[in-house]
N, C-alpha and C positions, 0 to 999 in steps of 0.2 A: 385557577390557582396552579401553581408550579412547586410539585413539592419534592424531595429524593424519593427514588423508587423503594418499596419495600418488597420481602419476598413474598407476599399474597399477591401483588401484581402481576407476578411474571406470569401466570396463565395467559392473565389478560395482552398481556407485554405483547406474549409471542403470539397471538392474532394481530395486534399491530403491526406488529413484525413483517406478516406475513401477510398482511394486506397492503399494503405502504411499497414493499421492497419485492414483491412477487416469488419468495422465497417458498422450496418447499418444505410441506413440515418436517422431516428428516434434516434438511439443510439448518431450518430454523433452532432444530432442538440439539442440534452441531454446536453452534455460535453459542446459544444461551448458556449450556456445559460446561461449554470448552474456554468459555473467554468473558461470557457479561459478567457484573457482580451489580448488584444493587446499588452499591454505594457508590458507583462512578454512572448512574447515569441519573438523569432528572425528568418529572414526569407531568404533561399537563390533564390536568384530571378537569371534568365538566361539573356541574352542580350536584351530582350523583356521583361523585367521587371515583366515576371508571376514567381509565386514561385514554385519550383522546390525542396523545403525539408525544413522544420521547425524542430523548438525544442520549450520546452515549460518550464515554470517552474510556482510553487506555494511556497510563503514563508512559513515556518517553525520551531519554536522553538526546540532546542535539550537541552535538559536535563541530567545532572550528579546529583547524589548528591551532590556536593556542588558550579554546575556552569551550566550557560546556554549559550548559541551560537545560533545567529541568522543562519537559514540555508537556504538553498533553497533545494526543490524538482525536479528533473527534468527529463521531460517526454515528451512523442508524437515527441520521435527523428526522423524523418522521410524522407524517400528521394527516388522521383520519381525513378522506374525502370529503366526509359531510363538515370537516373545520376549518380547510382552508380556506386560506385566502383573508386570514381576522387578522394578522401577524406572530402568530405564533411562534413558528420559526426563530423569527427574530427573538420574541421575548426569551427563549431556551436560550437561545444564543448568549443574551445578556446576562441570564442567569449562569448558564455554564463558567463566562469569564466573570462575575462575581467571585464563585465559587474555586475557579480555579485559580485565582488571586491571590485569595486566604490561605491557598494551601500551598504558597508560593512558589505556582507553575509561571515562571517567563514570557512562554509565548505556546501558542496552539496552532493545529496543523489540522487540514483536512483536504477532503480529496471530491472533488464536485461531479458527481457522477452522469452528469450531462453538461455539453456545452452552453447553454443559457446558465445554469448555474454559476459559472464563473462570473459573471454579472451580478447572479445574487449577491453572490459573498463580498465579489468586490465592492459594494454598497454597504455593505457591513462591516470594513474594516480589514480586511483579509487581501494580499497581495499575492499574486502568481509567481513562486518561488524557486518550483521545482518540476523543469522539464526532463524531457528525452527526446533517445531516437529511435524513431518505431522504422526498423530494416524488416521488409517484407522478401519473402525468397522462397519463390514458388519450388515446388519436387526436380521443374523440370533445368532450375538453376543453381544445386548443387552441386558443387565440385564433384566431379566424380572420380577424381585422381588421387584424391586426398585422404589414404585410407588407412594412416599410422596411430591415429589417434582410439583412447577407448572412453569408454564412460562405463560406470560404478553406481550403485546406491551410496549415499553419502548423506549423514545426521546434521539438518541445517543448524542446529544450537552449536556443534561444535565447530562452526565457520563463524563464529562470531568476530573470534580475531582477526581471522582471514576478512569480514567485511569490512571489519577497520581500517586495515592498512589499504585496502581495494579504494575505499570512497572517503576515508577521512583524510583526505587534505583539504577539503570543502566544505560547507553546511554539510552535516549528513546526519539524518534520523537513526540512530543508534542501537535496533531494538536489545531487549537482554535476552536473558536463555530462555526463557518462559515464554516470552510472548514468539520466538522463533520456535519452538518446541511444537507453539498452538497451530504457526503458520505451517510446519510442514504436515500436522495431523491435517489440516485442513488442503494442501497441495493433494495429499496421497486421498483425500475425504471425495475428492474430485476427482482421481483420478491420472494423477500427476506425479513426478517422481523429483527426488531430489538430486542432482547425478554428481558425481565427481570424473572430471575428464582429465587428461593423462593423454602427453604426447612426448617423447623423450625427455627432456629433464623441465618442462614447461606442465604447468596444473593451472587447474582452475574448478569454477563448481559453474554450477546452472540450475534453476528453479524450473519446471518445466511442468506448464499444463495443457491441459486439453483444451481449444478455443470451439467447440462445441459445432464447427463447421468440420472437420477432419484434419483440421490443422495442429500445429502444438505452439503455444505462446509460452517465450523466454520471459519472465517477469523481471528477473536478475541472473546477470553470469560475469563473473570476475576472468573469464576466457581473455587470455590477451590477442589483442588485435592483429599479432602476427601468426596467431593462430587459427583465424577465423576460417579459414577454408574446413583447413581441419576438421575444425569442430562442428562445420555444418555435416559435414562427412560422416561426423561419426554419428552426430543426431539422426541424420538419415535412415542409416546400419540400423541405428537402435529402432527407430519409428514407424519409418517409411510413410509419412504421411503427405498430404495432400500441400503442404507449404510447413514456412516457420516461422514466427514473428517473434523478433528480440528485442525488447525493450535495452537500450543503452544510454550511458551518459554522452551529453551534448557535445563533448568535450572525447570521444571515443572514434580513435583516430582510423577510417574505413578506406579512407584513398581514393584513386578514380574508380576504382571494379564496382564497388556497389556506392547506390544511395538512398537515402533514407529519409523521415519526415519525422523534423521537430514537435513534438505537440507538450501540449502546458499539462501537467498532473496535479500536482498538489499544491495549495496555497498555505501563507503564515499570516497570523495576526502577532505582531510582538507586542507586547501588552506593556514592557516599560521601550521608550525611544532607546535609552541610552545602552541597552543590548542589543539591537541590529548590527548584526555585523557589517561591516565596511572595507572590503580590501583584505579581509583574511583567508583568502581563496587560493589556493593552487590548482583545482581542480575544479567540474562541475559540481554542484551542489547535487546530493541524491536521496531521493525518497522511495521506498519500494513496499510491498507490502501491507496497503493499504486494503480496509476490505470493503470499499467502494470501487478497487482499482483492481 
């Protein structure tokens, strides 16, 4: 049976949690505080009514140039070892967009945390919506000349605007202050900082974490492209780590100096046809943020 979470489960929850996603318990009891509620996730329970695999979601605004769609997010799909392989999955799945129907969400997003999963989903209805470009740029290929630039601590809620005008000429997932508030507890929860960088009359921000090798991964930065040198410079200044990897849109203009590799992030189900957008693009479509990503 599939039924909404209540809050006697979330004990149980957060061993799933944490057996499913390798999570540790500090990490686990982060997300469950910081961001689950009950009422947005659903739960498959066994004949003994303990739960046996969740799904979770967070709402979402999506953005075109000239229309929005409420959407949902969804994540923490998960299902005990000894249950897979019944279809579980799927059924949450169906149930999820049952549910997020009624409560008239448009269309849902998620983020496949391994490459065979895009397979899954795409079998379920789910298309590959939203790439990037992962620019890798070891210590030893930083500009070293490039030394006018600074970086800041900087509060991600109050870059909301600033994300807008940066990615909304395209699809772009939209978070609001709340759920940007959760993501930078959770950058700094890691280890991570949020920076605002500054080079004569030119700004920009950058998300920036630790990628657990010695490196730092850009997850998002509104840095414009003719400041890239710059900004590696000044990351450097700031780091000094081992490499840097910056997630950017497809559409983010690098020239011959560097290059970079496309790869697929997160996929849509639009749940009515006649909201897919068609030709409302000026720019790449962008999704960030996610906490499978």
């Amino acid at each position: 049976m599939i039924v909404p979470a209540t809050p006697n489960m979330l004990p149980a929850l957060k061993q799933l949690w944490q057996t499913c996603f390798g999570d540790s318990a500090a990490g686990t009891d982060f997300v469950f505080n910081g961001l689950l509620r009950p009422e947005r996730m659903l739960v498959k329970v066994d004949d003994a009514a303990r739960p046996v695999a969740m799904l979770c979601w967070q709402p979402l605004t999506f953005h075109t140039q000239s229309a929005a769609f409420d959407g949902a997010y969804i994540f923490g799909v998960g299902t005990l070892p000894s249950h897979r392989g019944k279809g579980i999955s799927t059924a949450l799945l169906e149930k999820a967009e049952s549910t997020l129907r009624g409560q008239g969400v448009r269309l849902s997003c998620l983020v496949p945390a391994s490459e065979s999963l895009f397979d899954f989903y795409g079998q379920r209805g789910f298309g590959t919506q939203f790439y990037y470009k992962l620019l890798r740029v070891g210590r030893d290929k930083v500009p070293a000349t490039a030394q006018k630039g600074k970086l800041a601590p900087v509060t991600l809620e109050d870059l909301e605007e600033e994300r807008y005008k940066t990615f909304g000429r395209s699809l772009f997932g939209a978070w609001d202050k709340d759920y940007l508030r959760y993501t930078a507890l959770e950058c700094h929860f890691w280890g991570g900082e949020v920076e605002r960088f500054t080079c004569e009359d030119m700004t920009g921000y950058a998300v920036c974490y630790p990628d657990g090798n010695g490196g730092i991964l850009i997850k998002e930065t509104s840095v414009p492209a003719l400041q890239l040198d710059t900004f590696l410079a000044a990351l450097h200044q700031r780091y000094n780590a081992q490499s840097y990897q910056l997630r950017l849109p497809v559409d983010f203009a690098l020239g011959n100096k560097w290059s970079a590799q496309t790869l697929p992030f997160a996929m849509t189900k639009w749940y009515y046809k006649e909201d897919a957008p068609i030709g409302d693009f000026c720019g790449a479509p962008w999704f960030a943020f996610g906490l499978d990503g």
